[in-house]
PALODREN-40058 format. One record per residue (C-alpha): residue number from 1; x, y, z. Coordinates in steps of 0.001 Angstrom, whole numbers. Example, Ala and Ser with C-alpha at 12.3 -4.5 7.8 and 13.67 -1.06 7.14 Angstrom:
<pts>
  seq     east    north       up
    1    12300    -4500     7800
    2    13670    -1060     7140
</pts>
This chain:
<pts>
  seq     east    north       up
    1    36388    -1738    63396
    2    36379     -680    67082
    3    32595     -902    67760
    4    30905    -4624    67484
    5    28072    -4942    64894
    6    25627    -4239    66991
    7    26950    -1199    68260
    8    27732      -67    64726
    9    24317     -734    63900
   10    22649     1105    66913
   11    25369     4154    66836
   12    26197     3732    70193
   13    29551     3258    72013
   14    31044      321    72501
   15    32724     -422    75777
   16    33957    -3909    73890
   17    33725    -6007    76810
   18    35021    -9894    76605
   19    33713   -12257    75634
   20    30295   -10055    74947
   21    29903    -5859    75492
   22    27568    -4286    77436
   23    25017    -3479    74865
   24    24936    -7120    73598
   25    24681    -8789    76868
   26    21472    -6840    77385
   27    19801    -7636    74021
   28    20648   -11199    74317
   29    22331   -11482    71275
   30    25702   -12452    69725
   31    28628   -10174    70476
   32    30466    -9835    67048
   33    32252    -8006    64766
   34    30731    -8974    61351
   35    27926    -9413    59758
   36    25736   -12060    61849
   37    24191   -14977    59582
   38    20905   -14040    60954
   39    20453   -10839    59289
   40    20063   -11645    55288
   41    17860   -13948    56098
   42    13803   -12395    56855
   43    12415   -14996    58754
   44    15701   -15324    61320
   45    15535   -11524    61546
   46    12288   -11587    62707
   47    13039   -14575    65405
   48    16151   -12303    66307
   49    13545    -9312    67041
   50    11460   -11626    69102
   51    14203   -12951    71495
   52    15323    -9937    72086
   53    12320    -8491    72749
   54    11431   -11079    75295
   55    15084   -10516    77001
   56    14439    -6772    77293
   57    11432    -7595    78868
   58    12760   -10813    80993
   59    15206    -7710    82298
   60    12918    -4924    83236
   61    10879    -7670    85477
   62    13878    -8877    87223
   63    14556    -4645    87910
   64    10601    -4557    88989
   65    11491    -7175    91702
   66    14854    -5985    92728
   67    12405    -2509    93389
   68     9928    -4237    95467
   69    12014    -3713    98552
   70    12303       38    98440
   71     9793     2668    99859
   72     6996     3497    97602
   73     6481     6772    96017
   74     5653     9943    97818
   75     2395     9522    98751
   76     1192    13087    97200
   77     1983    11754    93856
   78     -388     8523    94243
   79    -3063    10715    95653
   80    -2748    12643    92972
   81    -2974    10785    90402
   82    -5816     8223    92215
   83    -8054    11333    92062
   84    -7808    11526    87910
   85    -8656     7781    87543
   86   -12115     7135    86229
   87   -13978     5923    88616
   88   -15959     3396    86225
   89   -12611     1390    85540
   90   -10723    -1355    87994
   91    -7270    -1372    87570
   92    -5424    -3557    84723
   93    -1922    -4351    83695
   94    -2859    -3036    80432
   95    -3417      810    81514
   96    -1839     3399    82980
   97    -3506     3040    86293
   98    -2343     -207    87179
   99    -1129      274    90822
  100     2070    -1939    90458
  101     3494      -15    87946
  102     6656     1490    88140
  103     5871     5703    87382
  104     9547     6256    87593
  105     9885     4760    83640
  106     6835     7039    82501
  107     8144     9282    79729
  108     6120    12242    78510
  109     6932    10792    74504
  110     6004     6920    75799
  111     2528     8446    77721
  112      447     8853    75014
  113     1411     5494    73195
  114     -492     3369    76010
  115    -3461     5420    76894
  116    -6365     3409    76904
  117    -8743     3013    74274
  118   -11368     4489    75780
  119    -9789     7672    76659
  120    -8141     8006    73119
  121    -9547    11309    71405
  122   -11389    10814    68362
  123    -9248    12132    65932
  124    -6270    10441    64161
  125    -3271     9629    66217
  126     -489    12635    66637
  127     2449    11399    64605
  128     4164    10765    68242
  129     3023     7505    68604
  130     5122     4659    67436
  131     5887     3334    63957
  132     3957      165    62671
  133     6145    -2382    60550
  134     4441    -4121    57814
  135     5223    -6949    55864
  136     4430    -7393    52424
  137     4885   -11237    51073
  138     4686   -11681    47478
  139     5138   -14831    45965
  140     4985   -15547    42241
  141     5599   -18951    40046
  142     7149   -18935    36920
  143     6308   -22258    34610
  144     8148   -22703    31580
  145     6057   -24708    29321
  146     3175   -25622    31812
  147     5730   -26751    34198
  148     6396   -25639    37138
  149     9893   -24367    37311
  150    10746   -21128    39609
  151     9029   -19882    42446
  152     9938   -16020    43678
  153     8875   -15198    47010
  154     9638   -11002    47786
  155     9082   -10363    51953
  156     9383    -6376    51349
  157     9547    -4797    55491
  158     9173    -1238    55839
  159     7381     1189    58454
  160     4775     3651    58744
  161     3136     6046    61340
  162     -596     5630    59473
  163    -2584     3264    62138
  164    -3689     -203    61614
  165    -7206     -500    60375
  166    -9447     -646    63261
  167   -10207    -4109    64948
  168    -6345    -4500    64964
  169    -5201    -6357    68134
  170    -3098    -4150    70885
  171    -1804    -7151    72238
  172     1650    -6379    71016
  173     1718    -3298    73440
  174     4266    -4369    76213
  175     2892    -3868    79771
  176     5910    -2611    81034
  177     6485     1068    79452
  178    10261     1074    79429
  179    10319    -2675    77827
  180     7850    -1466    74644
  181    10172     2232    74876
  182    13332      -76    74642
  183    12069    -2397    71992
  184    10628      124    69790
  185    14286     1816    69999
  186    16058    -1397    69180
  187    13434    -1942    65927
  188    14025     1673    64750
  189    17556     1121    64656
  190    17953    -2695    64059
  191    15243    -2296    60808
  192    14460     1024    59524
  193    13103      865    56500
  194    11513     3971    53941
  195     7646     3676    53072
  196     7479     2223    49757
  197     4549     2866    47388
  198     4420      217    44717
  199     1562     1522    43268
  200     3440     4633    41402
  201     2891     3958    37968
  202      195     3323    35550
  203     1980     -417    34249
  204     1169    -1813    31054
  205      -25    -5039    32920
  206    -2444    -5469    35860
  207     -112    -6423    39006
  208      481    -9716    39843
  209    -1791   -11161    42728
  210      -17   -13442    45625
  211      649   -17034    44093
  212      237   -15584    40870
  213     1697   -18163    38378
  214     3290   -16854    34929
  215     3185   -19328    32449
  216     5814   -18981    29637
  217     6361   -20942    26354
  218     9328   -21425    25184
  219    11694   -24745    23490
  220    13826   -26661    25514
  221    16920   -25255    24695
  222    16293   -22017    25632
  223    15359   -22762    29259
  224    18885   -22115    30214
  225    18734   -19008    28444
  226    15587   -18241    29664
  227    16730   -18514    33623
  228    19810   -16791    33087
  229    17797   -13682    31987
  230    15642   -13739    34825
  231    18346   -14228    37311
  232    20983   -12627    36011
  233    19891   -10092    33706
  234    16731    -8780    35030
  235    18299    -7046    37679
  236    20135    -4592    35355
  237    17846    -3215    33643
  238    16261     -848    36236
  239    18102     -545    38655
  240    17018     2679    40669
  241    13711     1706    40076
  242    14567    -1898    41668
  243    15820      608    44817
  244    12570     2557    44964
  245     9822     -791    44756
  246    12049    -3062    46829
  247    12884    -5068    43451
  248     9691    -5628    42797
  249    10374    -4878    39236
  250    10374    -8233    37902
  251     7733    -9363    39378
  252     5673    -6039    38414
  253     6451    -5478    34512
  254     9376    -7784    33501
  255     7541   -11441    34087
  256     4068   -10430    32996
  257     5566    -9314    29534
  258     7108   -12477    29000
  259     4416   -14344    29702
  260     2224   -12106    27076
  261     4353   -11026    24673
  262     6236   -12862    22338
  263     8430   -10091    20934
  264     9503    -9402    24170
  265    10355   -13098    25015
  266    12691   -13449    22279
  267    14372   -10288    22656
  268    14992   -10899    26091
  269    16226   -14372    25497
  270    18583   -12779    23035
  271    19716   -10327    25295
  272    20297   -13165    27597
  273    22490   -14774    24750
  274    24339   -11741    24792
  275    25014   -11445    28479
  276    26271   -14627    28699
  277    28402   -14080    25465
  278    30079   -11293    27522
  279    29895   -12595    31035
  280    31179   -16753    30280
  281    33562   -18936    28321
  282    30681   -19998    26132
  283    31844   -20455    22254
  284    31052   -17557    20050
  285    29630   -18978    17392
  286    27225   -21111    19106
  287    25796   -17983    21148
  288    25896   -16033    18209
  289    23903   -18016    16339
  290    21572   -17990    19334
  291    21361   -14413    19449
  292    20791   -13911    15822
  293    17905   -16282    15923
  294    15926   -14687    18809
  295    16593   -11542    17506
  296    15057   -12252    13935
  297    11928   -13802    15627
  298    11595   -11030    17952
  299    11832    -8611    14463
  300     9231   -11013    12913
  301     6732   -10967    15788
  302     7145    -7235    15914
  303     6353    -6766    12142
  304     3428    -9207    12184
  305     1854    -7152    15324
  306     2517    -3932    13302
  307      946    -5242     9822
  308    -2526    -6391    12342
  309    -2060    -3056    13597
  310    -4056    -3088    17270
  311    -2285    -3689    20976
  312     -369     -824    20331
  313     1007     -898    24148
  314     2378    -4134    23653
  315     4224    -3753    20433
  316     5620     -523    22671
  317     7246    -2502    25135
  318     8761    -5138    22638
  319    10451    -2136    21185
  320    11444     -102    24648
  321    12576    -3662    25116
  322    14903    -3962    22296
  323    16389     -413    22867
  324    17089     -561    26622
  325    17609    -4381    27436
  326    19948    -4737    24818
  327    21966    -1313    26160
  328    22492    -2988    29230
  329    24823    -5676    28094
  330    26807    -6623    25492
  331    30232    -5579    24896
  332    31771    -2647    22632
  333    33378    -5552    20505
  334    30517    -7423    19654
  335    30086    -8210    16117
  336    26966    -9357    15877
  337    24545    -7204    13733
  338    21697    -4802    15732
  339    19553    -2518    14520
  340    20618     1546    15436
  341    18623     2573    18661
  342    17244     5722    17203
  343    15467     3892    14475
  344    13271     1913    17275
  345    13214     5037    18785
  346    11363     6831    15599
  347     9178     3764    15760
  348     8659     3885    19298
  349     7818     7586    18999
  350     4872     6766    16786
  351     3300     4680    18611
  352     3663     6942    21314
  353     1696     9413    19537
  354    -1259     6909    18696
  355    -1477     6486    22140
  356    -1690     9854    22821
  357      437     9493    25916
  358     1858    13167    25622
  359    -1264    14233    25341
  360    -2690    12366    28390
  361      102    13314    30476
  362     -135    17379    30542
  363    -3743    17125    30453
  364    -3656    15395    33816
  365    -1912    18188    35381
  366    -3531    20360    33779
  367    -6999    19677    35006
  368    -5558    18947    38511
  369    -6352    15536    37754
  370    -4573    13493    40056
  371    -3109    10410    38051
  372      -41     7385    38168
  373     2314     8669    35537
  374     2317     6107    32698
  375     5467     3799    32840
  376     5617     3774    28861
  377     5783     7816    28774
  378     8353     7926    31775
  379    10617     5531    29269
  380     9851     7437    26564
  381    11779    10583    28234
  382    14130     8821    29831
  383    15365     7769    26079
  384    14473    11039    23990
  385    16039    13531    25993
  386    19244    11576    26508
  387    18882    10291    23438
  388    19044    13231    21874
  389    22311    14544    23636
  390    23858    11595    21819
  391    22470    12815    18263
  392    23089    16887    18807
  393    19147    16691    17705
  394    16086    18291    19748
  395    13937    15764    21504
  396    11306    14235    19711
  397     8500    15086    22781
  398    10388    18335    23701
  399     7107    20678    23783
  400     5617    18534    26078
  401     8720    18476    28723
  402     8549    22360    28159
  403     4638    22059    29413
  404     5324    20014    32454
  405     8116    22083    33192
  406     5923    25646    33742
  407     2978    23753    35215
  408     5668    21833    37593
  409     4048    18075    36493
  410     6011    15214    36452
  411     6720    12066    33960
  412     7687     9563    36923
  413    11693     9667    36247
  414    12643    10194    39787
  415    11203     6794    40363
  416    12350     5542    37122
  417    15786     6688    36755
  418    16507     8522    39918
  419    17143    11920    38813
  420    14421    14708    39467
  421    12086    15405    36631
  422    12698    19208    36712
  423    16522    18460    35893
  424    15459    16203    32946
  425    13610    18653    31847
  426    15975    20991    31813
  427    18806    18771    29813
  428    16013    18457    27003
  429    15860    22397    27006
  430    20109    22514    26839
  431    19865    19474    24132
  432    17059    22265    22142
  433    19933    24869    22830
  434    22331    22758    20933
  435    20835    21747    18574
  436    20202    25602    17459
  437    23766    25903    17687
  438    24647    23695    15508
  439    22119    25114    13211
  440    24346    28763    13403
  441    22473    30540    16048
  442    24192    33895    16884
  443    26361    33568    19716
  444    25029    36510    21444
  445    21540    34652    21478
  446    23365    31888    22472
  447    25035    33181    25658
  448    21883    34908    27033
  449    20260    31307    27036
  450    23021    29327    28455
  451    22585    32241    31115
  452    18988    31821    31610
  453    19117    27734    31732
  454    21822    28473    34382
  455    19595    29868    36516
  456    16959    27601    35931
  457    19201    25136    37439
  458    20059    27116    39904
  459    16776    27086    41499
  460    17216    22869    41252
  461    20703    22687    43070
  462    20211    20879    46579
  463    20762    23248    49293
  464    23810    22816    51744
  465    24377    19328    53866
  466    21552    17351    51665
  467    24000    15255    49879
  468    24273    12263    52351
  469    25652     8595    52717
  470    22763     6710    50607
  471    23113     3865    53646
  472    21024     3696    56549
  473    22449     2191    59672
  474    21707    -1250    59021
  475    23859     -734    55751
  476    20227     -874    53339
  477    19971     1550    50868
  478    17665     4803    51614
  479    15857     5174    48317
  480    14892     8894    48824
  481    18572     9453    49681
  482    19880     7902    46637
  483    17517     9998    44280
  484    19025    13341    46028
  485    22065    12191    45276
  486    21710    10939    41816
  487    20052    13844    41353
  488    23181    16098    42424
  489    25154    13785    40011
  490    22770    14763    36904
  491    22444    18272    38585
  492    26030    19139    38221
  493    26657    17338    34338
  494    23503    19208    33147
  495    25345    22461    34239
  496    28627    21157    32250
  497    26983    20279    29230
  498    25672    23569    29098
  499    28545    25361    29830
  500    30584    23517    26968
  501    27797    25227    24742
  502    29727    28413    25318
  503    31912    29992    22298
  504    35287    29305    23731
  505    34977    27114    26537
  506    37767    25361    28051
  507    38586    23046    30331
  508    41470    24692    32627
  509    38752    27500    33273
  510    38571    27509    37373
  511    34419    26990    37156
  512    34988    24030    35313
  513    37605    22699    37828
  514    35000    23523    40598
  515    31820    21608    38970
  516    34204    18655    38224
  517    35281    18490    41914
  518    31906    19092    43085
  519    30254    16092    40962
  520    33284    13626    42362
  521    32143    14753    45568
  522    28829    13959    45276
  523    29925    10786    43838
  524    31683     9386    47146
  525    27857     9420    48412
  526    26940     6848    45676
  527    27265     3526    45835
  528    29775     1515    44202
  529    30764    -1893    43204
  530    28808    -4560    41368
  531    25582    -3722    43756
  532    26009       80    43136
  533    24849     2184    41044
  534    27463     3601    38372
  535    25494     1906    35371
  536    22802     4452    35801
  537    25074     7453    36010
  538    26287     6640    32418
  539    25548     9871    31433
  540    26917    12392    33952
  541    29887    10583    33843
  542    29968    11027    29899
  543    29407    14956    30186
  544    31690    15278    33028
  545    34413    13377    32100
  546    34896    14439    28492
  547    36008    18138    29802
  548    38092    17586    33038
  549    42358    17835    33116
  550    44885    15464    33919
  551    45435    16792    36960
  552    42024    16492    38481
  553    40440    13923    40356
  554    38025    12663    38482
  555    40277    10339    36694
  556    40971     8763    39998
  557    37456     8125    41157
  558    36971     6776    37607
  559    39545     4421    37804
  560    38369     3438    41413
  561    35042     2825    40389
  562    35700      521    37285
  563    38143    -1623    39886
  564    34853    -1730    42459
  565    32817    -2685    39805
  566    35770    -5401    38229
  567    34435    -7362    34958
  568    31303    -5545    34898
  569    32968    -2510    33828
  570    34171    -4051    30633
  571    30219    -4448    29090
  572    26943    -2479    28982
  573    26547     1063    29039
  574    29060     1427    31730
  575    31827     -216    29494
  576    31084     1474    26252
  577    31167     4875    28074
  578    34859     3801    29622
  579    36277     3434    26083
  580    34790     6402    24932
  581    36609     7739    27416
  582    39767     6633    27369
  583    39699     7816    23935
  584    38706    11747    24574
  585    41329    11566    27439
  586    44180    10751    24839
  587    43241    13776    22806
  588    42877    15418    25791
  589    46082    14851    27491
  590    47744    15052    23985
  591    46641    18477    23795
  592    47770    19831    27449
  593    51156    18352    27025
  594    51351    20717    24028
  595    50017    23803    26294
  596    46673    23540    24302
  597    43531    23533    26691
  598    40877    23163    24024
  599    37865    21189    24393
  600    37597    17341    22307
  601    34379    16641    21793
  602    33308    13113    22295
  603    30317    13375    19420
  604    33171    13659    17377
  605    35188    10526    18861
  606    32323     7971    18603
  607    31483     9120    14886
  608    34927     8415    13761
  609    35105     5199    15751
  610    31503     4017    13686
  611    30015     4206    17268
  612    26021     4734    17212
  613    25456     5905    20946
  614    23143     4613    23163
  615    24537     1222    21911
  616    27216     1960    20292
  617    26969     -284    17429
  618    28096    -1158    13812
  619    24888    -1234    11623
  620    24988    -3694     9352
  621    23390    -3908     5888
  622    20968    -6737     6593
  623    19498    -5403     9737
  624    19609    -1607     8072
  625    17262    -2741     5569
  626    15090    -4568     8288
  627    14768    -1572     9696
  628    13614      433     6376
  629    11256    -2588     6568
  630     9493    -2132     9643
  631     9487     1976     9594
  632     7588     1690     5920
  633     5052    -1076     7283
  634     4332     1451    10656
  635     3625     4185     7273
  636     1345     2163     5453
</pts>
């Protein structure tokens, strides 16, 4: 480090002065080289911001004194500028006009930000003038069993150039014009912060209001069960979409569900079971016996909604629930029996149907009607077109992506998963491609698709220098960064996966080489570790690393990024996908030592290991035959 925190933070150079540097002396604040105590938590921050504000200030006053001394200005330019005053005002320290005011500090970008109100034109304010920072406080109480138990309070900061509603107080504007220039400086780089809008999607439940207080039922022994899901596990499951609503993702559509639906309660405190199963020294057959029995309840509250046959929404996100909590832990040696995800999918897909989501979706666009996209559709695509690169099958909704894709809609997964809609799209239309191919479509056919898709992405690649650090100065994550670069990620393994489609592909051919290098470049601009973002790049890293040599350096960033991520990378999606791979790269490497650069297919891997992808599990006979169960009551 050779800059202090501050400087780091403000991207300025630091003359590192002892005991305090230039730049901190004049803020007033602490001259160090880590991270100050102060800044994780909101309230300090904000009493930071104040005192530093009032030293800035404290500062230019002493310079207004030191100035009294020297001659006043030409006395053209006060002349000059006497004659523009309105005549109709007296002087005040809170205009422009003030005679004591130092005209040296008057910046052509500052003018306009302390004109007076009366003088202000009548239309909206030129995006010149400075940012407003708004605070959004949401508090919500969790009671488990009518008693009070958890209290969550989100303080979301973020800024915006739209203008306070009118009657807001201008009190805040600084009289001197070089304090407010150097505070507003010091906020933009101290606390910058993306505009968030939490009101994207159509939720299945009404959004919380402030205090709100979820009441959930459950026995006393699964309290601790219950806690370590929302603390622990809660967090995984979305985890871009955490990044895009400031976390508010609990709050917004995991804790209302709970509290509602009793399917999803007991799936989630099985999922909880399993986490901890994979995460603690907890004895197996106590939390397997846990996990079995919350997962038979949540089967049985599932069936019983299905055989009354009405709240169709609900019994959709007890079954979204099962498919995509449960892929988010666990661990590849689990024993304990599960139901295949593509058999809650078929049931999910039904019910998707009744709804007539599809339908609701491309008739929006359609009509120009301008709508939130419906969270239950965007999870529907998130899981059928992935889903069915895992199967070699066509996507169950794949006419509809083909709609939104000519009329340019969109299904929300930017927000939800991070990766442009138009990209998704296209993997469903490679996923259609393959699954023709398997079905013996001439390979003449075949090539003049793969060549037509290319293009298609083509038009979707991110120009030159848009792949950026995801961090902002303050080291928070930029959410609109992060989806360019996820998208990039997706961008690039969409183009491999369609290039292994090609009759004789191999992995020593130099284009391959290139888009492998490419997507680990794009890769160094994601972030790592436990609080980064690997476990939602499952995927490219699937189609990218099944095809790549020894010699490249993907392997490497691999490696690096399971150490970053330590224990985590042994469970979830993240650690079924690293022993998938470790088992193509044997073949692999098996094969270039002999001089052979064919290409293993990983579809081929996982079916001889018994691995049913997304969750890679062992079906068992009891839960198989649950399953027959609950697709013939969704028939009758």
């Amino acid at each position: 480090m050779d800059r202090c925190y501050t400087c780091r933070l403000r991207r300025k150079k630091c003359d590192e002065g002892k005991p305090g540097c230039r730049a901190c002396n004049h803020l007033g604040v602490s001259c160090v080289y880590k991270r100050p105590m102060w800044w994780s938590n909101t309230a300090e921050r904000t009493e930071q911001r104040e005192l530093v504000r009032k030293r800035i200030k404290l500062t230019r006053t002493d310079e207004k004194l030191k100035e009294a001394d020297t001659p006043p200005p030409s006395l053209c330019k006060i002349e000059t500028f006497s004659d523009s005053r309105p005549l109709s005002r007296t002087p005040s320290v809170y205009t422009p006009y003030a005679p004591e005011l130092n005209f040296k500090q008057v910046s052509p970008e500052g003018y306009p930000a302390i004109l007076p109100p009366e003088i202000l034109m009548s239309h909206p304010p030129c995006s010149i003038l400075s940012r407003y920072e708004v605070d959004i406080n949401t508090e919500c109480q969790i009671c488990i069993n009518d008693v009070p138990n958890r209290r969550d309070s989100t303080l979301s900061t973020f800024s915006t150039f739209q203008p306070p509603p009118m009657g807001f107080s201008y009190h805040g504007l600084a009289p001197e014009i070089g304090v407010e220039q150097d505070y507003l400086e010091m906020q933009q780089e101290f606390f910058p912060e993306e505009p968030v809008n939490f009101d994207f999607f159509d939720l299945p439940h009404k959004k919380p209001v402030p205090n709100h207080e979820t009441v959930i039922e459950v026995d006393e022994v699964d309290k601790s069960f219950l806690n370590h899901f929302i603390q622990k596990v809660s967090k995984l499951i979305f985890p871009i979409l955490d990044a895009n609503q400031h976390s508010s993702t609990r709050s917004n559509i995991i804790l209302p569900a709970l509290g509602t639906n009793k399917s999803y309660l007991h799936c989630c405190l099985s999922v909880s079971g399993l986490h901890k199963k994979s995460t603690e020294d907890v004895p197996s057959a106590e939390i397997d016996e846990h996990i079995l029995r919350h997962r038979y309840a949540a089967m049985s509250e599932l069936c019983a909604a299905l055989n009354e046959d009405k709240d169709h929404a609900r019994i959709l996100e007890a079954t979204f629930d099962m498919i995509l909590f449960q892929y988010s832990v666990g661990r590849l040696t689990d024993s304990t029996p599960d139901i295949p995800w593509h058999q809650h999918f078929q049931a999910a897909a039904d019910l998707v149907n009744r709804l007539e989501l599809p339908t609701t979706i491309v008739n929006d666009f359609q009509r120009d009607h301008v709508s939130l996209p419906p969270f239950n559709m965007a999870l529907t695509t998130w899981i059928d077109i992935l889903g069915a690169t895992m199967l070699g099958r066509q996507p169950r909704f794949a006419d509809t992506y083909c709609d939104l894709i000519i009329g340019k809609g969109s299904a929300g997964l930017s927000e939800l998963m991070g990766c442009d809609d138009n990209i998704v799209f296209l993997i469903s239309e490679i996923a259609c491609l393959e699954a023709h191919k398997l079905e013996g479509m001439d390979s003449l056919v075949l090539c003049d698709y793969v060549k037509m898709l290319g293009h298609s992405i083509g038009y979707c690649e991110p120009g030159s220098g848009s792949v950026k650090s995801a961090f902002s100065g303050t080291g928070t994550i930029k959410s609109k960064r992060l989806r360019i670069n996820v998208t990039a990620a997706f961008m690039y393994a969409a183009r491999m996966y369609l290039c292994s489609l090609v009759p004789g592909f191999r992995p020593d051919d130099p284009n391959v080489t290139s888009l492998v290098n490419a997507f680990c470049n794009v890769m160094g601009y994601i972030p790592a570790g436990m609080e980064g973002h690997d476990r939602s790049l499952v995927w490219p890293l699937l189609m990218v690393g099944s095809v790549f040599l020894p010699t490249s350096s993907f392997r490497n960033m691999f490696d690096e990024r399971c150490s970053q991520l330590g224990e985590a990378a042994r469970f979830g999606p993240f650690g079924r996908i690293r022993e998938l791979s470790k088992d193509v790269w044997v073949l692999l490497d098996s094969d270039v030592a002999l001089g052979s650069y064919r290409s293993v297919s990983w579809r081929d891997v996982k079916s001889e290991k018994g691995w049913d992808f997304l969750l890679i599990r062992e079906p068992r006979l009891c839960f198989a035959l649950m399953a027959m169960h609950i697709l013939l009551t969704i028939l009758v």
